[in-house]
SEDREN-38028 format. One record per residue (C-alpha): x, y, z. Coordinates in nm, 2 decimals. Layout:
<pts>
+--------+--------+--------+
:      x :      y :      z :
+--------+--------+--------+
:      X :      Y :      Z :
...
+--------+--------+--------+
</pts>
This chain:
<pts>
+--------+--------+--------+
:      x :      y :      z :
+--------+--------+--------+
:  -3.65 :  -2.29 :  -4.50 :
:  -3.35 :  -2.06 :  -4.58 :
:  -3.55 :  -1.78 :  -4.50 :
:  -3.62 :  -1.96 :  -4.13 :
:  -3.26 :  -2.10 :  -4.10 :
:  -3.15 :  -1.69 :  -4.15 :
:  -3.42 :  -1.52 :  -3.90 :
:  -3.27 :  -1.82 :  -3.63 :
:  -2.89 :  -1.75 :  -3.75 :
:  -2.99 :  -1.32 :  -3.68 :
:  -3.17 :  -1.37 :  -3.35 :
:  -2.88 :  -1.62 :  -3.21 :
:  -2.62 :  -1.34 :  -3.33 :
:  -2.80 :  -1.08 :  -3.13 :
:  -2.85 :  -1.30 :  -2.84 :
:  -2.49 :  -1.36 :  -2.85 :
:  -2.43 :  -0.99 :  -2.86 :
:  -2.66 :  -0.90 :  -2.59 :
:  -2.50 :  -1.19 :  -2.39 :
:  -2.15 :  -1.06 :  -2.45 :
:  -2.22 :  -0.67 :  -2.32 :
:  -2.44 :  -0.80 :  -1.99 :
:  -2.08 :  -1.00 :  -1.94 :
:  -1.91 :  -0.71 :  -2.02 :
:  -2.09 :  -0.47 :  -1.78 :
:  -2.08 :  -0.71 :  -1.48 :
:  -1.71 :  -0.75 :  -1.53 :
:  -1.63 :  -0.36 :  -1.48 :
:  -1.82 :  -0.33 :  -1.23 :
:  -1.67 :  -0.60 :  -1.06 :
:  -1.35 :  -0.43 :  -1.17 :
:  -1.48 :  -0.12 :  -0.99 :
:  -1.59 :  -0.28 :  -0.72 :
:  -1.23 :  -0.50 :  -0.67 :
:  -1.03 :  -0.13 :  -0.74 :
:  -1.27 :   0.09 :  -0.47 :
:  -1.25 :  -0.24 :  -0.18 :
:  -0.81 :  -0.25 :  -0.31 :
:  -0.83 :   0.15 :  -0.24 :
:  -0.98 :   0.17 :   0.09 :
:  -0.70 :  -0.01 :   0.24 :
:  -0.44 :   0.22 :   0.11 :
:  -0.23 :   0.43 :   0.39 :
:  -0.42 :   0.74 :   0.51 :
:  -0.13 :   0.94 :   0.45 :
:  -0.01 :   0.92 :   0.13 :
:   0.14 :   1.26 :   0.10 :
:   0.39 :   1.15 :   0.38 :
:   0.59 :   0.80 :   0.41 :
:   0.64 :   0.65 :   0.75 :
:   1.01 :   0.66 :   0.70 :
:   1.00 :   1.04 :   0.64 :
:   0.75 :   1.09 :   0.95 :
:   1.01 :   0.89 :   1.13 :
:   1.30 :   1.11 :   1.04 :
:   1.09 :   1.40 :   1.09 :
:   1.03 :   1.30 :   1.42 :
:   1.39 :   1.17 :   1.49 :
:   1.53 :   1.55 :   1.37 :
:   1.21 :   1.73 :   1.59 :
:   1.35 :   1.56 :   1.88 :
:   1.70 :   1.61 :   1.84 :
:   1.64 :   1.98 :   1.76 :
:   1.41 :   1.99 :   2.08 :
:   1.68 :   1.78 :   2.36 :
:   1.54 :   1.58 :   2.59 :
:   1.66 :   1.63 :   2.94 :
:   1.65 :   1.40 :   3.21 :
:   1.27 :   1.31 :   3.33 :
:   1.09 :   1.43 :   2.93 :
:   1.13 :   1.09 :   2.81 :
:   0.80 :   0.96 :   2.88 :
:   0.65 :   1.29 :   2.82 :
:   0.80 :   1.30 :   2.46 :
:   0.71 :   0.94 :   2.40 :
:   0.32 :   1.00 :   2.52 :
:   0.36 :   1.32 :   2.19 :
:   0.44 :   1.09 :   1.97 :
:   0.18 :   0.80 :   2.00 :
:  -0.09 :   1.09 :   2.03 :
:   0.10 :   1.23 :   1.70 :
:   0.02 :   0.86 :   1.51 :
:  -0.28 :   0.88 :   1.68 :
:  -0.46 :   1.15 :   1.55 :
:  -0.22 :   1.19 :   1.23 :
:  -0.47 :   1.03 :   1.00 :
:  -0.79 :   1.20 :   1.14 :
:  -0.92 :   1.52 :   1.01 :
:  -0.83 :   1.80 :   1.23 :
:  -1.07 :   2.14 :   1.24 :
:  -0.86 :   2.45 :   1.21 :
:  -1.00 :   2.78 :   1.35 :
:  -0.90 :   3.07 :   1.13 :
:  -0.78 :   3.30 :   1.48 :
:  -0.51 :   3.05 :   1.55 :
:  -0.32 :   3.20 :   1.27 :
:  -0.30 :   3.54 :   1.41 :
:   0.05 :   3.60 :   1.52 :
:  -0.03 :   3.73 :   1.85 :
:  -0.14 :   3.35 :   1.95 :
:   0.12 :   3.16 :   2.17 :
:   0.14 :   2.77 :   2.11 :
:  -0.07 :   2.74 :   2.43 :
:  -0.34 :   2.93 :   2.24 :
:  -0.32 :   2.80 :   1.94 :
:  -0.34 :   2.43 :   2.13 :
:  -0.64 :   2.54 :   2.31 :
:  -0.78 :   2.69 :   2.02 :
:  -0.74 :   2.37 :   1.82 :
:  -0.93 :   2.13 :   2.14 :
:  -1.19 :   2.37 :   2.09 :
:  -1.30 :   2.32 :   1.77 :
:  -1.23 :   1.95 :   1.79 :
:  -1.41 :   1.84 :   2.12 :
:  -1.56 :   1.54 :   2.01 :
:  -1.21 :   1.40 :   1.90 :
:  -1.09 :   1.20 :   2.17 :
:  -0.69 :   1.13 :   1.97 :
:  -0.69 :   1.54 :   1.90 :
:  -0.80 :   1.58 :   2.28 :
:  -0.53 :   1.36 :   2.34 :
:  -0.26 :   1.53 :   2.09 :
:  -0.35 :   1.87 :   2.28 :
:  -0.32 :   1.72 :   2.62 :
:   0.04 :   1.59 :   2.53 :
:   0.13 :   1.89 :   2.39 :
:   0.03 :   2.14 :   2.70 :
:   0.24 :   1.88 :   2.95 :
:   0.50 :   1.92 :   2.71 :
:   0.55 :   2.23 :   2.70 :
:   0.47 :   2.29 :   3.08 :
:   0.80 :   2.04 :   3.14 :
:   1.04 :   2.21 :   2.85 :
:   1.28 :   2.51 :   2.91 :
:   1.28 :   2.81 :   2.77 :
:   1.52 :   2.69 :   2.44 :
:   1.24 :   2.40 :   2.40 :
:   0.97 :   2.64 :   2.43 :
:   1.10 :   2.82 :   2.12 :
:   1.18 :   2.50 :   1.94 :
:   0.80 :   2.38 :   2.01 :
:   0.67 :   2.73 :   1.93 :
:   0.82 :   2.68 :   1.57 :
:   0.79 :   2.37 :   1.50 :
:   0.42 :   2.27 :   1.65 :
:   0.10 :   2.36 :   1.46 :
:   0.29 :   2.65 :   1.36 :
:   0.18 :   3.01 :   1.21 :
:   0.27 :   3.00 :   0.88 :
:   0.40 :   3.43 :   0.92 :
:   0.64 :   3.28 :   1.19 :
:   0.98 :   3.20 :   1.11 :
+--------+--------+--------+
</pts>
């Protein structure tokens, strides 16, 4: 009987084991699962806060000043710029030659991103932008928009 009452005590101990790790395993995953679901919904740009894309913008358009009749024309830049600032944007390799104008390197970036309707967009803004701006704009644009990294 003692030899019976042990093999039952053993075999319940391992049961209880084996019950504790199958507990175990489903809880991390569920873990995992809660942690990947909790890290979708984190912001697309991490790298850049709102309030620093805000002041960004804020300094971009001070730098750039508006005149009379642009208003709507910078305001159309900057929802394309939200827009499109969380999609992945395909840059060709010739738009960093120096020779390229910002109306090149605009056109250059619709073309490699013509299914994109928000970088369609983003281009579009930009090329009535700069088709409204004056020549200190221009240069302020040229800089500051997809820039060359050589220019300075």
């Amino acid at each position: 009987m003692t030899n019976r009452w042990l093999h039952r005590f053993i075999l319940s101990l391992v049961a209880a084991a084996i019950a504790f790790c199958v507990v175990k395993i489903y809880a991390v995953k569920s873990e995992t699962l809660i942690t990947l679901s909790r890290s979708e919904k984190l912001p697309q740009r991490p790298e850049l806060s709102q309030l620093q894309y805000d002041a960004d913008m804020e300094r971009l358009k001070k730098e750039f000043q508006l005149e009379p009749g642009q208003d709507e024309l910078w305001t159309h830049l900057e929802i394309a710029l939200q827009q499109s600032s969380n999609e992945f944007m395909n840059i060709p390799l010739k738009m960093f030659e120096q020779k390229n104008g910002l109306l090149e390197r605009i056109e250059l970036v619709a073309g490699a991103n013509p299914k994109s309707a928000s970088i369609q967009n983003l281009c579009q803004a930009l090329r009535s932008l700069f088709y409204k701006s004056n020549d200190n704009q221009r240069i302020v644009l040229e800089r500051r928009i997809l820039p060359v990294s050589t220019r300075e």
